[in-house]
N, CA, C and O of each residue as an XYZ file, in Angstrom:
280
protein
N      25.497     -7.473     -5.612
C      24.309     -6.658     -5.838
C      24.520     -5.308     -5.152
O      24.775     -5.054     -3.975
N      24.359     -4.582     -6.116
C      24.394     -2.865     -4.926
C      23.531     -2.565     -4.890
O      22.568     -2.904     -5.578
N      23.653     -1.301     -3.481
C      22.816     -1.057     -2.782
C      21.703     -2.092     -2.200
O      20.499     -1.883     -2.347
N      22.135     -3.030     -1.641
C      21.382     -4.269     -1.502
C      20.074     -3.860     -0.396
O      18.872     -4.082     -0.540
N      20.936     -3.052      0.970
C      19.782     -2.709      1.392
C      18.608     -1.476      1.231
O      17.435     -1.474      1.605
N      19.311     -0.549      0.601
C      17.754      0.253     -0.177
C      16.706     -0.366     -0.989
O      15.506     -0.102     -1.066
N      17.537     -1.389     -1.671
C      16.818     -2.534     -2.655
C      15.416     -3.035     -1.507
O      14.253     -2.667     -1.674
N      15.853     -3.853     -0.474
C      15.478     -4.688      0.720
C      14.023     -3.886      1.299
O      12.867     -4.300      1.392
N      15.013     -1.779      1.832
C      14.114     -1.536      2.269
C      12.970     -1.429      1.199
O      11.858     -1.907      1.421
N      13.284     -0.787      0.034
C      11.491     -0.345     -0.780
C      10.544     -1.482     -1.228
O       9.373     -1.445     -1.605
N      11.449     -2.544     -1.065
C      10.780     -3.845     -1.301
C       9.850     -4.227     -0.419
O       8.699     -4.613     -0.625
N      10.779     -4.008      1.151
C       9.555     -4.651      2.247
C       8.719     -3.113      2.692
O       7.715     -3.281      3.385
N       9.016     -1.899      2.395
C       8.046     -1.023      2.973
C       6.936     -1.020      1.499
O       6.001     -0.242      1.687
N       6.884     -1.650      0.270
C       6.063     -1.595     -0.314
C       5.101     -2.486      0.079
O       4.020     -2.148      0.562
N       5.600     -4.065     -0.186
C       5.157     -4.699      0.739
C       4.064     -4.547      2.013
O       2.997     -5.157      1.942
N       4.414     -3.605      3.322
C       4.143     -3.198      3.646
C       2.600     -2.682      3.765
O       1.585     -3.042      4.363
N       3.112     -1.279      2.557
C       1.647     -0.844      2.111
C       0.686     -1.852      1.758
O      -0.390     -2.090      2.307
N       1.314     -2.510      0.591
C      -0.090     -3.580      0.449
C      -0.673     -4.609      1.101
O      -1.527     -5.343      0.603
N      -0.168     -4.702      2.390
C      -0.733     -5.274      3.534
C      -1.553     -4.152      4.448
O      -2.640     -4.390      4.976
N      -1.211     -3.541      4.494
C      -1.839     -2.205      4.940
C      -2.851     -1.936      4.629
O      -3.580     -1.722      5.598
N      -3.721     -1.729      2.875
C      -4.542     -1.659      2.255
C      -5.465     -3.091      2.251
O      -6.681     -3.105      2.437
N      -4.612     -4.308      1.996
C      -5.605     -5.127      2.385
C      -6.241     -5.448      3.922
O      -7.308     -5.972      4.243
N      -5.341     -5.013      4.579
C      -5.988     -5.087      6.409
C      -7.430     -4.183      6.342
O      -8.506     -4.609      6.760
N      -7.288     -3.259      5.917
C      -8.253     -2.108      5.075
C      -9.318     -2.364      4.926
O     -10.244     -1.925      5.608
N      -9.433     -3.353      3.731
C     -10.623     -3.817      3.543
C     -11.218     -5.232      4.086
O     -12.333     -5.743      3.981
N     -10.029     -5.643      4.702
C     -10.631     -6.776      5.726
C     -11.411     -6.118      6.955
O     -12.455     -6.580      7.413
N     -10.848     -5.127      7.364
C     -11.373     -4.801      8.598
C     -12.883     -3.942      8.180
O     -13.560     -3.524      9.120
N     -13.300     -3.738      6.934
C     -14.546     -2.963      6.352
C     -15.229     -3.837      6.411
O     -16.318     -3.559      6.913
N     -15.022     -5.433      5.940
C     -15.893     -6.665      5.492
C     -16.407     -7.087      7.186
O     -17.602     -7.175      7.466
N     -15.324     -7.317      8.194
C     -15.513     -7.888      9.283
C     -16.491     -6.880     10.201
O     -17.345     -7.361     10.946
N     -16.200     -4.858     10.022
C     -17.093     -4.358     11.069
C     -18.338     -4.671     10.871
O     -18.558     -5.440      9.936
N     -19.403     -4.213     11.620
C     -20.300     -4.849     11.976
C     -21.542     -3.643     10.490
O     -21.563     -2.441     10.226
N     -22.099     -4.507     10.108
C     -23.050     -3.746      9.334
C     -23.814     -2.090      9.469
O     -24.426     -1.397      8.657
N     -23.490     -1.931     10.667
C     -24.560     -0.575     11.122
C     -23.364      0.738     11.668
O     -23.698      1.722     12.328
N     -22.410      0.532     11.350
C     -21.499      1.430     11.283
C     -22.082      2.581     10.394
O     -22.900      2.305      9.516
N     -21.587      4.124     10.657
C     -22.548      5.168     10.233
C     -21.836      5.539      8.840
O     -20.760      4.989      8.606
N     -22.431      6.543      7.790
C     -21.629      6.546      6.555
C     -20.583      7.776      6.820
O     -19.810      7.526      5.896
N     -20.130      8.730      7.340
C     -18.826      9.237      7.955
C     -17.998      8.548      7.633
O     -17.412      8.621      6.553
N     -17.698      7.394      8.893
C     -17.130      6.379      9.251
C     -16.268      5.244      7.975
O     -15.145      4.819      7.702
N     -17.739      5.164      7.489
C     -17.549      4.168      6.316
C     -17.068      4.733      4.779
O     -16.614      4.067      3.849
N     -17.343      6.270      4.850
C     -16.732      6.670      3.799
C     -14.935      7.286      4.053
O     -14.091      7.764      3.294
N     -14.957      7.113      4.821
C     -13.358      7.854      5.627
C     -12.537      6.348      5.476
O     -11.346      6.270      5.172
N     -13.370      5.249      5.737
C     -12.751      4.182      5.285
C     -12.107      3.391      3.989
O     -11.166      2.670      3.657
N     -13.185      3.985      3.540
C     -13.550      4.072      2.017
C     -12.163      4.639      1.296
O     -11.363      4.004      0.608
N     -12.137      6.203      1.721
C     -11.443      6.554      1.195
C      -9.598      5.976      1.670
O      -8.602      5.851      0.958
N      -9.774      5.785      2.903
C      -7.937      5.278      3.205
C      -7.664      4.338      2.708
O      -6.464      4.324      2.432
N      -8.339      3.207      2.335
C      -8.236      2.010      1.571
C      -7.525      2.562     -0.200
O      -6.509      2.136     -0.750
N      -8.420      3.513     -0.658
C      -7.740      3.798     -1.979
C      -6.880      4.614     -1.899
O      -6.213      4.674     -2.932
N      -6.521      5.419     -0.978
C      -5.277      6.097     -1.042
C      -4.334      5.346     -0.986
O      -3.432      5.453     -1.817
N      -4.288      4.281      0.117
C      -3.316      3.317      0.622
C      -2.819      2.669     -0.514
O      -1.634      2.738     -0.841
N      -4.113      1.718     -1.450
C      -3.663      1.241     -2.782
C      -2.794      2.079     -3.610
O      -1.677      1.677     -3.935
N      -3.345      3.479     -4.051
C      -2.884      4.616     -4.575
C      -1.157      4.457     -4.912
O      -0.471      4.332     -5.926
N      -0.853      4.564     -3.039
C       0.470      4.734     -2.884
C       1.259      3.380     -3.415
O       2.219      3.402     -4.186
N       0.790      2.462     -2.970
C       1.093      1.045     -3.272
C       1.362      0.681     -4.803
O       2.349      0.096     -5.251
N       0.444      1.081     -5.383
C       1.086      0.606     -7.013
C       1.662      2.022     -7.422
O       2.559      1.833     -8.243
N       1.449      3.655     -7.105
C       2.763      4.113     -7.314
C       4.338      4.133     -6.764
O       5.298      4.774     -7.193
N       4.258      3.315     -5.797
C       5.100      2.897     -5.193
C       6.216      1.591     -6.110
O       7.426      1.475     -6.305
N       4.903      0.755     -6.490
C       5.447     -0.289     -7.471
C       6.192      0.472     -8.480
O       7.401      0.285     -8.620
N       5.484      1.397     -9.257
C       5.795      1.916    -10.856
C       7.527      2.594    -10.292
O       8.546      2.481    -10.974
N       7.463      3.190     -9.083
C       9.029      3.974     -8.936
C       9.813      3.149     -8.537
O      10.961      3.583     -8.436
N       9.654      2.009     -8.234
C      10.567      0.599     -8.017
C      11.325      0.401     -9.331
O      12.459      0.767     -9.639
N       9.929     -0.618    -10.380
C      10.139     -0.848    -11.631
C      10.627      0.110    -12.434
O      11.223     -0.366    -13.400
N      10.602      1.075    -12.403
C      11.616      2.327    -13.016
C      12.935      2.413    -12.458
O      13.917      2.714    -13.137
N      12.970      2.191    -11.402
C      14.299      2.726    -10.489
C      15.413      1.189    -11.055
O      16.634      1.192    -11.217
N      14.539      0.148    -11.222
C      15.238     -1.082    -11.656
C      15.832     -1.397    -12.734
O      16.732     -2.234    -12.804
N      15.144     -0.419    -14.147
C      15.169     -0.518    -15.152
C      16.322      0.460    -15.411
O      17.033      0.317    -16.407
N      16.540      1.562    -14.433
C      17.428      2.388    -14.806
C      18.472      2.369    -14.160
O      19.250      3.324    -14.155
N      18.683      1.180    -13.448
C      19.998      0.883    -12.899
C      20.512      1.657    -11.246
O      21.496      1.694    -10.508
N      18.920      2.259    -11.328
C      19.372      2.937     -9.833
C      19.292      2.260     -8.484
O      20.010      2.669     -7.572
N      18.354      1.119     -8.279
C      18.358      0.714     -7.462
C      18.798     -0.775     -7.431
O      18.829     -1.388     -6.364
């Protein structure tokens, strides 16, 4: 298999992200209800960026695979 470990790394830093994004919204469900909306929209928003990156992250994998680059 070539390039086995670039393969390895984008695999586990994608990975990664989508643990990242779900910690995200675990940690939104668990704070405590009376958190202010600032707070909760700043949360809001890192959660979908995080996803964001995460499935474009996927799509340049599945491309990179298909085209023999990685």
């Amino acid at each position: 298999m070539k390039n086995s470990y670039l393969r390895a790394y984008w695999f586990l830093s994608n990975a990664f992200i989508y643990c990242i994004s779900i910690a995200l919204a675990i940690g939104l469900y668990i704070l405590p209800s009376n958190i202010d909306r600032p707070t909760f929209s700043i949360i809001i928003v890192s959660i979908f960026l995080t996803f964001l990156v995460a499935v474009y992250q996927t799509f340049k994998i599945i491309e990179w695979l298909r085209e023999g680059k990685l």
